[in-house]
C-alpha positions as CSV (number, residue, x, y, z in Angstrom):
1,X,6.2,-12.5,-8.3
2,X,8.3,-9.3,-9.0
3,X,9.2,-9.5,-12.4
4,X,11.5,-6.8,-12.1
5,X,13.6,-8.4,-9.5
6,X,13.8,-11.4,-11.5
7,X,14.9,-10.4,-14.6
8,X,17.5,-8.2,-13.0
9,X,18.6,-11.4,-10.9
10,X,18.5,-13.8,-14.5
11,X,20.7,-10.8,-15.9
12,X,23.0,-10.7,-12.5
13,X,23.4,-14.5,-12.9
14,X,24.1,-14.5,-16.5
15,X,27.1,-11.7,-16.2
16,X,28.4,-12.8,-13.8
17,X,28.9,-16.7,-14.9
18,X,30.2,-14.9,-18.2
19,X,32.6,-13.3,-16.0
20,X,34.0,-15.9,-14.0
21,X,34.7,-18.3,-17.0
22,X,37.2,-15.4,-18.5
23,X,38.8,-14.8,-14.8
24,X,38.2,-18.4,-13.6
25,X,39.5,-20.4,-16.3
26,X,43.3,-19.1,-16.1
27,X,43.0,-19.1,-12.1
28,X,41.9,-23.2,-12.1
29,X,44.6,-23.7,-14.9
30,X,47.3,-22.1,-12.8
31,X,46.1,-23.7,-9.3
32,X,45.7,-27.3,-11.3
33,X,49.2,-27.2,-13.2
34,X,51.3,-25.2,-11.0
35,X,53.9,-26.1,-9.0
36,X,54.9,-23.7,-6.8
37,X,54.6,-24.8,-3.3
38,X,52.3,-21.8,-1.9
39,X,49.8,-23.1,-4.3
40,X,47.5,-23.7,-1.2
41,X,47.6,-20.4,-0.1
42,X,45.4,-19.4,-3.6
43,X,43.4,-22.0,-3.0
44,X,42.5,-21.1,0.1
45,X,41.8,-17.8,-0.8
46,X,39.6,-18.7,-4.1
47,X,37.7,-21.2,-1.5
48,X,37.8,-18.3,1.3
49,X,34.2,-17.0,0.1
50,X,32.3,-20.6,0.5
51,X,33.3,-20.7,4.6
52,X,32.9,-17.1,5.0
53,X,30.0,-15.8,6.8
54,X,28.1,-13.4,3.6
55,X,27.9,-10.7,6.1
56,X,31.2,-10.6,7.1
57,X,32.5,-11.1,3.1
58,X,29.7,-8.4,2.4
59,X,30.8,-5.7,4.8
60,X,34.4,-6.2,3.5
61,X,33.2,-5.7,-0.3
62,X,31.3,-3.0,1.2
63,X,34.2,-1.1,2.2
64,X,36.3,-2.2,-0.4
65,X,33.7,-0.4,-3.2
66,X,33.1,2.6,-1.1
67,X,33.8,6.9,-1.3
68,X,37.0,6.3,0.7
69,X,39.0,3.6,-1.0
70,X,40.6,3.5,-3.9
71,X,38.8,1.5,-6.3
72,X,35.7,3.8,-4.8
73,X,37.2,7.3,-5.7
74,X,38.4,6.6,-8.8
75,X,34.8,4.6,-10.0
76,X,33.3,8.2,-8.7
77,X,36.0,10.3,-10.6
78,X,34.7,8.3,-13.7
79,X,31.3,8.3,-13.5
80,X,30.2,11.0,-10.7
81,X,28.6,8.3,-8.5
82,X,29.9,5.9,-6.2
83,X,30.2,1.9,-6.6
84,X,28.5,1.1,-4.0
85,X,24.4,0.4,-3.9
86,X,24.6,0.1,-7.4
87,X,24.0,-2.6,-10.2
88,X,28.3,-2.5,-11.5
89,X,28.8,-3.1,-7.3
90,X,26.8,-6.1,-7.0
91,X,28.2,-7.4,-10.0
92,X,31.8,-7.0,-8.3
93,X,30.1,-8.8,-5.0
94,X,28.9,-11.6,-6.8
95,X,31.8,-12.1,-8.9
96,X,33.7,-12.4,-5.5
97,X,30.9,-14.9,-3.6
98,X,30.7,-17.1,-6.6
99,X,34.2,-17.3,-7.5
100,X,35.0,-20.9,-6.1
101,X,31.7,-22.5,-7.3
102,X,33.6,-22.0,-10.7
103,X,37.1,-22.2,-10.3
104,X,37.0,-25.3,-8.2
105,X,34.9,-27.8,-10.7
106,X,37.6,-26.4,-13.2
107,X,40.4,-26.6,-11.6
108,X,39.1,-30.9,-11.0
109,X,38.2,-31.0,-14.1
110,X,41.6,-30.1,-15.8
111,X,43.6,-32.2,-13.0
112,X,41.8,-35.6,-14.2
113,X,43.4,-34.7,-17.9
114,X,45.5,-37.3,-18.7
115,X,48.6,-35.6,-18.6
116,X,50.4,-37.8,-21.2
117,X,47.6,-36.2,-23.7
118,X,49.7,-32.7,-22.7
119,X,53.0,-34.1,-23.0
120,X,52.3,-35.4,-26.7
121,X,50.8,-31.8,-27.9
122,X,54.0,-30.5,-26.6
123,X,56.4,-32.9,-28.3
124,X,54.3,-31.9,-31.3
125,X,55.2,-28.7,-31.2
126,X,52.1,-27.3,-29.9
127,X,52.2,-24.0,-27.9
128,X,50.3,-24.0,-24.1
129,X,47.7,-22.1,-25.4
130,X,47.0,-23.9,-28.0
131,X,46.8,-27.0,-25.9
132,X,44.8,-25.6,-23.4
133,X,41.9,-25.0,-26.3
134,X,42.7,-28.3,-28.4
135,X,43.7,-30.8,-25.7
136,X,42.4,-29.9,-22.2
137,X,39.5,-27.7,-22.3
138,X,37.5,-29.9,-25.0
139,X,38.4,-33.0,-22.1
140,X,37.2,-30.6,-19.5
141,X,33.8,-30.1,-20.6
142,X,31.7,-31.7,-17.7
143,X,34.2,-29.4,-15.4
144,X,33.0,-25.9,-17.2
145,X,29.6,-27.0,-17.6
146,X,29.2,-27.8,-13.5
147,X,31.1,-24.0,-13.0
148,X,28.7,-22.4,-14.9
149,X,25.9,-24.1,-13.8
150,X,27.0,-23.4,-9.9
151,X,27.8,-20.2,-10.3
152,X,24.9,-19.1,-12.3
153,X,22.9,-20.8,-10.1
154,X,24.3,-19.6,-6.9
155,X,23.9,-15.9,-7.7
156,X,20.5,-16.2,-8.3
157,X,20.0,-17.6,-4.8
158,X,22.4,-15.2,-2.7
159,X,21.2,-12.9,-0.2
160,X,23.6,-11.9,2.7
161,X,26.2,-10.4,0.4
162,X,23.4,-8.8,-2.3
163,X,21.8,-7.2,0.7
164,X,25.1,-5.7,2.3
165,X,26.5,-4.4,-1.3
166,X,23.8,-3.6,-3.0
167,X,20.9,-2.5,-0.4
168,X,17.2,-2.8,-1.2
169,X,16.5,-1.1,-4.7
170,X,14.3,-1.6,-6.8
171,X,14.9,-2.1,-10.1
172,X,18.3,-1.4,-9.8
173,X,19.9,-3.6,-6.9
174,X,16.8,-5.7,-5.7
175,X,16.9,-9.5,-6.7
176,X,14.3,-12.2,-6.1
177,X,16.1,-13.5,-2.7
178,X,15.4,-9.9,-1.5
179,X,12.1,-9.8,-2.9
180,X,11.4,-13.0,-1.1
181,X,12.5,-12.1,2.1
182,X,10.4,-8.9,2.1
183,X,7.3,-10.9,1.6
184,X,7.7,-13.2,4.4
185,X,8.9,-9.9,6.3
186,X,5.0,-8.2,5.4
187,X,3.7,-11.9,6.1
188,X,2.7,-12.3,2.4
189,X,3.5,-16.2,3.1
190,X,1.7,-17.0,-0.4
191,X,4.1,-14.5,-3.3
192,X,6.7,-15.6,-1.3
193,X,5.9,-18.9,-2.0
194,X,5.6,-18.3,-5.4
195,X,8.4,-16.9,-6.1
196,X,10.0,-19.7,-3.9
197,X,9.2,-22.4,-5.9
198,X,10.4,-20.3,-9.1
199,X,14.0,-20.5,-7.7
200,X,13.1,-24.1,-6.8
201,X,12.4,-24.9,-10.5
202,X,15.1,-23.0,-11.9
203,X,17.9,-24.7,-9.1
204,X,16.4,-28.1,-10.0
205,X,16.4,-27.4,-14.2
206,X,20.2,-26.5,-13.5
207,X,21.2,-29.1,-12.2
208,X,19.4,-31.3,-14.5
209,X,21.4,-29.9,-17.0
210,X,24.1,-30.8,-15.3
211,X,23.9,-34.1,-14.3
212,X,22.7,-35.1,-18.4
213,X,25.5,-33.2,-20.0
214,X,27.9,-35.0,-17.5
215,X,26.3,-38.1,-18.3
216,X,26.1,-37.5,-22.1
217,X,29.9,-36.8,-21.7
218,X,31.2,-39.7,-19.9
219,X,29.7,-42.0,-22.1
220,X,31.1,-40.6,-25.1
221,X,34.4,-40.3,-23.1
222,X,34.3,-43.4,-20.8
223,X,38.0,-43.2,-20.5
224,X,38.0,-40.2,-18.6
């Protein structure tokens, strides 16, 4: 196995589940407590990513991050290189593909909070925020857990939108999907295999995790 591929995936996976708890957990609270009636419309964007083809999201990303937009000139002003076929653009790609694998098991999770739990911390004089962190997140926890867990797990797995963003490099934009795909490409049936069922173990661990802590927490909760 390609031990540089994999550790730059683990790190990929790890930044970017830290990621999409900070931007994820004010998008599920807004999409599970709002009440404005084009709600859906975020939804369906947040969601878009999971029915999208990873080619087509890919190429848009692509063009999104490069020379000629926006976001691409002024990352190049900055740093003198371009966003694209780097490490900081595959982190924006896989922010973007794994986005509803953690918003949506948050968003669930803080719907099924009893809502008359909200309503006393308010008549109590507690502030939103402070309700958020005392009341809804702590009853949320098998929510965040299965986010993190999904997401982490689904960027160590993704290929269409690594390959289109990021390209083949090693060391800097080449993760073990890639690296498995070139070995079954030079008919090297056996690493790929190897490193197959290292993505196998690591999927299954994960959600193993899961599924305990979830457990764990319903039984300590079991009015939930």
């Amino acid at each position: 196995m390609d031990g540089q591929a994999f550790w730059l995936t683990i790190r990929l996976a790890v930044l970017v589940a830290t990621v999409l708890v900070v931007l994820g957990l004010p998008v599920a609270y807004w999409i599970a407590y709002s009440r404005r009636r084009w709600r859906f419309l975020v939804e369906a964007v947040v969601a878009l990513p999971i029915v999208l083809p990873p080619t087509v999201l890919g190429f848009y990303v692509l063009v999104a991050l490069g020379s000629h937009s926006p976001l691409g000139r002024w990352w190049q002003a900055m740093t003198g290189h371009t966003l694209a076929f780097t490490f900081e653009g595959l982190v924006i790609g896989s922010i973007i593909y794994s986005l509803p694998f953690a918003v949506q098991p948050f968003a669930a999770s803080f719907i099924l909070v009893d809502r008359r739990l909200i309503a006393a911390s308010a008549t109590l004089g507690a502030s939103r925020l402070r309700t958020f962190f005392r009341v809804i997140l702590p009853l949320s926890v098998p929510g965040l857990v299965t986010g993190v867990a999904l997401s982490f797990a689904h960027t160590m797995g993704e290929f269409g939108v690594v390959l289109m963003v990021g390209g083949n490099i090693p060391g800097v934009t080449r993760t073990v999907s890639i690296d498995i795909y070139d070995k079954v490409q030079a008919l090297d049936y056996a690493g790929a295999n190897q490193t197959a069922l290292v993505l196998l173990v690591i999927s299954f661990v994960v959600l193993s995790v899961v599924y305990g802590v979830n457990r764990k927490v319903g039984a300590a909760w079991p009015w939930k």
